[in-house]
N, C-alpha and C positions, 0 to 999 in steps of 0.2 A: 504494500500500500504506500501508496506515494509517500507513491509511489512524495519523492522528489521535487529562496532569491536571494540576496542582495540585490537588489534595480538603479540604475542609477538615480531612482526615484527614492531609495529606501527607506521601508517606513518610519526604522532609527533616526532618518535624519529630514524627516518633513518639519516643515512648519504646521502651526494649526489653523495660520488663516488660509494663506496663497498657495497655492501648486503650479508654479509655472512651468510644466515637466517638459513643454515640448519644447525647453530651451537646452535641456537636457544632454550631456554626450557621454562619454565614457567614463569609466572608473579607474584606479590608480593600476591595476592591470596593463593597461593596455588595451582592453578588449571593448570597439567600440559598438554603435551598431549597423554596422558595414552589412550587405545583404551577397556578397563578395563569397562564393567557396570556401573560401581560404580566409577572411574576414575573423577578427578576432584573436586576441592574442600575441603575443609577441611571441622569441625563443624556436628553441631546436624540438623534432619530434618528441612524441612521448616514451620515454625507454618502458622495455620489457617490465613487469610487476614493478613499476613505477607510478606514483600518480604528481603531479606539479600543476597547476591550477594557471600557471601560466603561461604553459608548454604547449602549443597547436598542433592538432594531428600533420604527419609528412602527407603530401601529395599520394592517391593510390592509384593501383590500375584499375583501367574500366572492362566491364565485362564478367563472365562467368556466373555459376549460378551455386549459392553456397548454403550449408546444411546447417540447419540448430536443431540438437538435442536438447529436450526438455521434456520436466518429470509431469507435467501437467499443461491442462488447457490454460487460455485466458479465463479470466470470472467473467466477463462481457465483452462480446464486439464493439459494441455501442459506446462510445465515446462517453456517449454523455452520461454511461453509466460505470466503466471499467474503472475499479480502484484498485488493483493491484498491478504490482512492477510490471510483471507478464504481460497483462491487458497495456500499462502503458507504453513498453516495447514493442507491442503491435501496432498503436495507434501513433505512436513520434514518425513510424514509417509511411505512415498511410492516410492519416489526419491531420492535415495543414491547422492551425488556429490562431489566434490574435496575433499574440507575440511567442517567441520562445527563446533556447540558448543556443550558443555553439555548444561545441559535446564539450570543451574544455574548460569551460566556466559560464558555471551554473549564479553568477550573481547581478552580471549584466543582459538585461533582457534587449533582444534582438525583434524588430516587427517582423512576424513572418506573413500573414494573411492582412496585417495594419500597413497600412502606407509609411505610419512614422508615431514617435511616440503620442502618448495623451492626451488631451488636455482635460482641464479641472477649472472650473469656476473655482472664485476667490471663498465663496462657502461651503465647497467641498462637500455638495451634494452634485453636479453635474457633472459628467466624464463623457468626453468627446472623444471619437476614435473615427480614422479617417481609414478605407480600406482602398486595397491595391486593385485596380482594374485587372480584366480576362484572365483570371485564374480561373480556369474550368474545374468541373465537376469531371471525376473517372466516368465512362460509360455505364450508365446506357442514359445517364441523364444530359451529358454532354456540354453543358452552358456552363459561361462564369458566374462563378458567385457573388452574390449580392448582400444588401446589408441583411435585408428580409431572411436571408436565411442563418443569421446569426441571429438574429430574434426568434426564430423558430425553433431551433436549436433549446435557447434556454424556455423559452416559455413550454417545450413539452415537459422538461423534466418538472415539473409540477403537479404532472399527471400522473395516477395508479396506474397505467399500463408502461408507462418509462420513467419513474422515479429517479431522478437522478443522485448521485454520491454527494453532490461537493456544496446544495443550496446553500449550506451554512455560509458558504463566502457572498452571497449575493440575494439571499431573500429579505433582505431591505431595501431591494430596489422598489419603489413606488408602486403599487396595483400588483406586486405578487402573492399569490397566494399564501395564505395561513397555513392551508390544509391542503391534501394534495386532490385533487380535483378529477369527476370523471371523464372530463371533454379539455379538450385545450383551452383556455382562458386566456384572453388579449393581456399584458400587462404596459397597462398606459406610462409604466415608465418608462417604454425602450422604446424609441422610435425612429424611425428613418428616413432625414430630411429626403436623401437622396439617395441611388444605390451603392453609392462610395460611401454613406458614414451613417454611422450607428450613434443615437446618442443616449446613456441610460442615466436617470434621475435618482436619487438616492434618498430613503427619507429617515436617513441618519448618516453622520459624518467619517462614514468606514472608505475613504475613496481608495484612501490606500491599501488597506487588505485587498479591496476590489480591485484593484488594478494588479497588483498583483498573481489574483489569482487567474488573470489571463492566460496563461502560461497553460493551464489545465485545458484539458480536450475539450469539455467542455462548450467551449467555445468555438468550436470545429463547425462552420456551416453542415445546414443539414435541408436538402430542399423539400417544402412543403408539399408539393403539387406532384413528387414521387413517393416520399416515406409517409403521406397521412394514411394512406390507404393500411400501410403495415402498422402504425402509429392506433391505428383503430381499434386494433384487436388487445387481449388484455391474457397474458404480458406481450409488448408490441415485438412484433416479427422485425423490426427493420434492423437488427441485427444481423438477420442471417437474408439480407437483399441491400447490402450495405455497399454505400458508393463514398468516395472521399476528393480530398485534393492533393493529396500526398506524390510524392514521387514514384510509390507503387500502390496496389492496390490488392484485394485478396481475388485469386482468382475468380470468375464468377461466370453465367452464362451470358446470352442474348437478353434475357429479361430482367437480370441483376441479380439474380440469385445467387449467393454462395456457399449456402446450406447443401452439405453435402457433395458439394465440387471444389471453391477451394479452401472450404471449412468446414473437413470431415471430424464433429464435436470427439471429442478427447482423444483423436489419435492423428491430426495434423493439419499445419495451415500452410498453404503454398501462396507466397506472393511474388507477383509477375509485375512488372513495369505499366504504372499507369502511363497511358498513351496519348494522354490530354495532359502530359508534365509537363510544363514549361519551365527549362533550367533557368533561363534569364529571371524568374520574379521569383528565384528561393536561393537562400544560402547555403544548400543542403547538395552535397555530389551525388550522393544516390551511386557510385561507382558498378554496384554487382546488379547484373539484367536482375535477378529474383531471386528470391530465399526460399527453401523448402526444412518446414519447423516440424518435426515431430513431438508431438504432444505426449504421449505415451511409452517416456521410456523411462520405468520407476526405478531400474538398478541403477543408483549413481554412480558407483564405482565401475561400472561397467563404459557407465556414458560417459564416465572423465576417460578413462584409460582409450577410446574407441575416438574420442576429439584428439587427446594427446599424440598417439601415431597417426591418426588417419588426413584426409587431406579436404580442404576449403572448408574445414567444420566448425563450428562455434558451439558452447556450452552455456545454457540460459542462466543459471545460475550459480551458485556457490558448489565448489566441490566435497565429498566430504573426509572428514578432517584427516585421516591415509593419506588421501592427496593431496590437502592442505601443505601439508607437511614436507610431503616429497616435492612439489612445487618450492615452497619457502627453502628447502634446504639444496637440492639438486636439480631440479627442473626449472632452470629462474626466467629461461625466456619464452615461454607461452601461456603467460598469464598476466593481468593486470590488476592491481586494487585499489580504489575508488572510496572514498570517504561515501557509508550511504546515507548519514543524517539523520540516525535514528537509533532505536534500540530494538533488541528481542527480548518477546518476557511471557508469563507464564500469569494468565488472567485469574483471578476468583471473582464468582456470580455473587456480586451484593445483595441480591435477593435471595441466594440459595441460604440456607442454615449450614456450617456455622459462619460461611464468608458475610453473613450480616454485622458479626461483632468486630468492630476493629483491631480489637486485643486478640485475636484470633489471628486475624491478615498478620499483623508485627510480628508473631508468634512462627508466622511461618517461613514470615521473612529472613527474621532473625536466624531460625535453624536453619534455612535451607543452605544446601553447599552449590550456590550461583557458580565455583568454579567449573564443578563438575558437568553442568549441564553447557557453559562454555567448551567445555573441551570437549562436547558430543561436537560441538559444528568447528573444532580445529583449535582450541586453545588459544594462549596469548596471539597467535597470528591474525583472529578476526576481530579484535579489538581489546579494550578495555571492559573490565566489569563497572557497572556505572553507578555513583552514589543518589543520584537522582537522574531526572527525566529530560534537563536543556543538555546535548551532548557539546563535546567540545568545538570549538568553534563558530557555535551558533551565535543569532545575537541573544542575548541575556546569560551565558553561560557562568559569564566572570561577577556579573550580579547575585547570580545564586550558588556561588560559593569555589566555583570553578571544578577542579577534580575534588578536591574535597568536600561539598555541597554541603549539607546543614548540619554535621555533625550529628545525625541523626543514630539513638546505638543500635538498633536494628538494619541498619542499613551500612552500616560499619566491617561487616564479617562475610567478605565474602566466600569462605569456605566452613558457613557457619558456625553459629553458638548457640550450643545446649542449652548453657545453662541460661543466656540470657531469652532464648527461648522458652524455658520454662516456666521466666518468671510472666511472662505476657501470657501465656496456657492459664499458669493459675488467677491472672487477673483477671481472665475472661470464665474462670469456676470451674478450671480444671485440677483439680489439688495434684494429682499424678503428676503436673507440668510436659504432658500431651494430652490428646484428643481421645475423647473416650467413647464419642458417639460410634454408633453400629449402622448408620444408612451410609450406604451404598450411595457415591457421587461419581457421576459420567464425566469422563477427561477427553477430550478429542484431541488429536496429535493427525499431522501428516504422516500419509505411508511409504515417503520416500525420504532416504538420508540428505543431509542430516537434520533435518526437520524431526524425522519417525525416529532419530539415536537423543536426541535432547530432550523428547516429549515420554521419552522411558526411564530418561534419570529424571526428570522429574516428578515421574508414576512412586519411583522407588523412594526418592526423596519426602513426599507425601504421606508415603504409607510407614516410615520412619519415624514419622509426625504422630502416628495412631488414625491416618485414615485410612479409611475402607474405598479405595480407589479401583473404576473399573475404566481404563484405560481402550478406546475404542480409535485404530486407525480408518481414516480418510484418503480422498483424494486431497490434495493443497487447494485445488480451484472450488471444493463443496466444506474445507477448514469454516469459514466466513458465512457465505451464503447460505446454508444449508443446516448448519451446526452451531457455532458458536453467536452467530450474529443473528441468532435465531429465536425471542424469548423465551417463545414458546414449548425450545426442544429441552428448557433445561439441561442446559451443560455450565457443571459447576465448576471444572476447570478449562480454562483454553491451551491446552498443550503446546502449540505451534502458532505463536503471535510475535506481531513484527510489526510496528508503525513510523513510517519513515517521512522526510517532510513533502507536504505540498509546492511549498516555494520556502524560501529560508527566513523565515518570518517565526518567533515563537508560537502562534498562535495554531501553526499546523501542526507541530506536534503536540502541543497541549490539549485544544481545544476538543476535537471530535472525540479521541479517546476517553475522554475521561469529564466532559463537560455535563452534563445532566440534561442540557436543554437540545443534545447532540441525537440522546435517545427516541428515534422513531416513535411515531404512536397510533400509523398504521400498522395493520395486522400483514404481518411478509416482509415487510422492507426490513434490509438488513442493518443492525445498528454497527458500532464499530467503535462503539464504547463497550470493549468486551468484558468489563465487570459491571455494566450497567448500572455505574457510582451517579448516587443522585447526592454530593454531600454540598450541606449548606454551604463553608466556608470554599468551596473549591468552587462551586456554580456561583457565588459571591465575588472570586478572586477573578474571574475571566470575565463577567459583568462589567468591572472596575477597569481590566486593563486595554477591553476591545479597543474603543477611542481615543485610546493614549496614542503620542507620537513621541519621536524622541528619545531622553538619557529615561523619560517619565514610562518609557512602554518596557523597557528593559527592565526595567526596577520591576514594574506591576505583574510584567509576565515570570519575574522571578520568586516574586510571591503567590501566584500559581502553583509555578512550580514546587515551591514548599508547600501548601495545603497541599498538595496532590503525594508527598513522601509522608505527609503525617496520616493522611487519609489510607494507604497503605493497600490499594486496590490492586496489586499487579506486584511480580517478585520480577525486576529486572535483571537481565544476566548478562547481557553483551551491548555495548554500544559499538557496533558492527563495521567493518568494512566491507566491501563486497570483492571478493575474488570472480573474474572472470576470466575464464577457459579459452585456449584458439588452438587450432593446429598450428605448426610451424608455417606452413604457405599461407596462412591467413596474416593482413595487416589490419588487426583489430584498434579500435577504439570506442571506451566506453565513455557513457553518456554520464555528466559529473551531474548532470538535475535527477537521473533515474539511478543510476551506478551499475546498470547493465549493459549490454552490449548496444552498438546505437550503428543500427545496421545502415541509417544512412550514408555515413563515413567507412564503417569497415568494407575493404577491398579484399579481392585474392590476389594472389599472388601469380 
């Protein structure tokens, strides 16, 4: 999950009256917003398991058609609904949208489907966006897009048949709906003087989360007068008859359809060169004719070792930790690692018993051995174990304590402690100092490494505790949708959880996870606040800092981040990098907004 700013807008350093953003240019990088291939960044290539935020990918060849193994499907096609890395590595290839980044810095946004940056009225409810003429639609819709269909776009997710992920960042736009609605509903704040610009009204002073969150799919035109028809049905089919702007597209027939030709569901997606790409109006090289992704390949060890000799092949995600290793120590140049902006951790359901007692959550924090379940996905190599929730580098991190965070003593051990564990067991009316209850609680875990190696030390870690844990593996793409983000299936623990940022803003890793007002209250949609914390002082602390700008938003979102360590919803265990896999003939580069592979740049050899 974002899946994946700094802007040279950023919201650290807005004013609260004025936004003059489209006066706007580059950041101390280097990295301007040139629409240029090669735009961006100063410095020599990227070396092998190397990451430099500076460094611009070398020039590739063009041509050839190259393989990704991966242990699962995407969660969605649909743009305006995919929230996970997977889903967003399909959609950075295939779904043009406002603005975005070079693959090698993720802090300066670049207009990709925008003519040029922003603009903002001096009260920071109006936001103007000017778009780029005859950017076509992939077949079989064939025309350029227009503003109209970036209003269409978001006004469906509003709707029970395509709910989208991400409203939190923009249902304060004026006439959006409260509730999600069963027809399309006009929202009188977006409107379109002309077919070049969009202008959306705000009726609170969030411009800059807003704008920022352009970056997200979301914003991918979607054309009314092809997808209503699939938009109609409940849940909408235009998923699988899905058209884009992207440099390629997913295979598809005569009538748009890719359900089934070039998105055979959990076992592969084939994309082919959209043929209405115009390289002139995208910064993006698009170098290899097409990708062919396999969805369906659950042995990791299999699938790292079969990228590592074999040839034009790429590896979707993290290897597991065997390979870690052999990579870190003797394999050093067919791989890369990538700050991903986030953490992995191990949810408790606030509603389940006993994850209601807070003394209970600390209890388990406190005992559990965080190292051990690190070293299921590779040990010190994937990161640090983390004392709170802003990782390094973000903004507010140094606000809230930096690596040492709030001195919190549960939070203090990460290869824990009994005894201070015991003593939160007995505050919570455990005199043994563990768990004494006898019900049976569902743990969901992926069934692919090393998701399925970390979600079983933490099976064992729990049942160490005195719970009675029945540990049931998944696919990774039904983790979320299907199971933990599910209220209704009761899953008291989330075994396999990962939330990484939207833009580099505190608010995207704080906010959806763990916010209260985050939690769905349609029956289906998936939440992603996976302890479903509804705590006063934390739904208090994110109230307080939304509207903050400035040294003032750092501070507010670092007192967040403190409610949310005391609150104690989630045992975090890695603030992660992400390793990614190439064969030797591959010239790989990954995407520093998503931290996986960013097939528009990577080349074969």
């Amino acid at each position: 999950m974002r899946r994946h700013l700094r802007v040279p807008f950023a919201i650290a350093a807005l004013a609260t009256a004025s936004l003059g953003l489209t006066a706007c240019g580059g950041d101390d990088s280097g990295s301007g917003s040139s629409s240029s291939a090669s735009g961006g960044g100063g410095g020599a290539a990227l070396a092998p398991g190397a990451y430099d935020p500076t460094q611009k990918p070398a020039p590739g060849k063009k041509g050839g058609i190259g393989t990704m193994l991966a242990s699962s499907d995407v969660d969605y096609m649909d743009p305006g609904q995919s929230y996970y890395q997977f889903g967003f590595l399909v959609a950075e290839a295939t779904q043009r949208r406002l603005y975005y980044f070079q693959p090698n810095d993720a802090e300066t946004v670049v207009p990709d489907l925008a003519a040029s940056l922003p603009t903002v009225s001096d009260d920071g409810l109006t936001v103007t966006v000017k778009l780029k003429p005859d950017v076509k639609f992939s077949p079989p819709v064939d025309r350029p897009f227009e503003a109209k269909d970036v209003k269409y776009a978001i006004e469906r997710l509003f709707t029970r048949n395509s709910p989208g992920g991400y409203t939190n960042y923009f249902d304060f736009i004026e006439g959006a709906p409260k509730d999600l609605t069963s027809e399309k509903q006009d929202i009188s704040g977006i409107t379109t003087p002309d077919k070049n610009t969009i202008v959306f009204k705000l009726s609170k002073p969030y411009s800059a989360q807003f704008i920022q969150s352009m970056v997200l799919p979301y914003t991918a035109p979607v054309p009314e007068e092809y997808a209503s028809k699939f938009d109609a049905k409940n849940p909408s089919t235009y998923q699988d008859n899905l058209v884009g702007t992207g440099p390629y597209m997913v295979k598809n027939n005569a009538a748009g359809k890719v359900d089934g030709i070039g998105w055979k569901k959990t076992k592969s997606i084939t994309l082919v060169r959209n043929p209405n790409w115009d390289a002139s109006t995208d910064f993006r090289p698009a170098y290899a004719d097409g990708w062919n992704i396999k969805t369906d390949v659950t042995d990791a060890n299999v699938a790292a070792r079969q990228v590592l000799d074999g040839s034009h092949m790429l590896l979707d995600t993290n290897p597991p930790a065997n390979i870690l290793e052999q990579l870190a120590t003797r394999i050093k140049g067919q791989y890369t690692q990538t700050p991903s902006g986030g953490f992995r951790y191990f949810s408790m359901n606030t509603n389940i018993k006993p994850f209601d007692d807070v003394n209970v959550r600390r209890a388990v924090i406190a005992g559990f051995n965080r190292d051990a379940a690190r070293k299921a996905r590779g040990g010190k190599f994937v990161g640090p174990i983390p004392t709170h929730f802003l990782t390094e580098g973000f903004p507010g991190y140094e606000q809230a304590g930096g690596e040492k965070g709030f001195d919190v003593d549960f939070m203090n051990y990460p290869k824990g402690n009994a005894e201070l564990s015991a003593e939160y067991f007995k505050k919570a009316g455990y005199a043994s100092g563990k768990y004494e209850g006898k019900q049976q609680l569902l743990m969901i875990g992926a069934n692919a490494d090393p998701g399925k190696a970390a979600a079983q030390v933490a099976a064992n870690e729990y049942k160490k505790m005195g719970f009675n844990v029945r540990l049931r593996l998944v696919p990774q793409d039904a983790v979320y949708n299907e199971w933990c983000g599910q209220q209704t299936k009761n899953v008291a623990i989330c075994g396999t959880a990962g939330w990484f940022k939207d833009f580099n803003d505190a608010s995207t890793l704080l906010q959806v996870p763990f916010y209260g007002g985050a939690i769905p209250t349609e029956k289906g949609q998936v939440s992603y606040n996976l302890s479903y914390l509804k705590d006063p002082k934390v739904d208090a602390a994110v109230e307080k800092a939304l509207p903050t700008t400035g040294e003032e938003r750092l501070k507010a979102w670092a007192a967040v981040d403190k409610a949310i360590v005391e609150a104690a919803p989630v045992v975090p265990f890695v603030a992660d990098k992400t390793t990614d896999v190439r064969s030797k003939d591959v010239q790989g580069v990954p995407s520093s907004f998503n931290s996986l592979w960013d097939l528009n740049f990577t080349s074969l050899k």
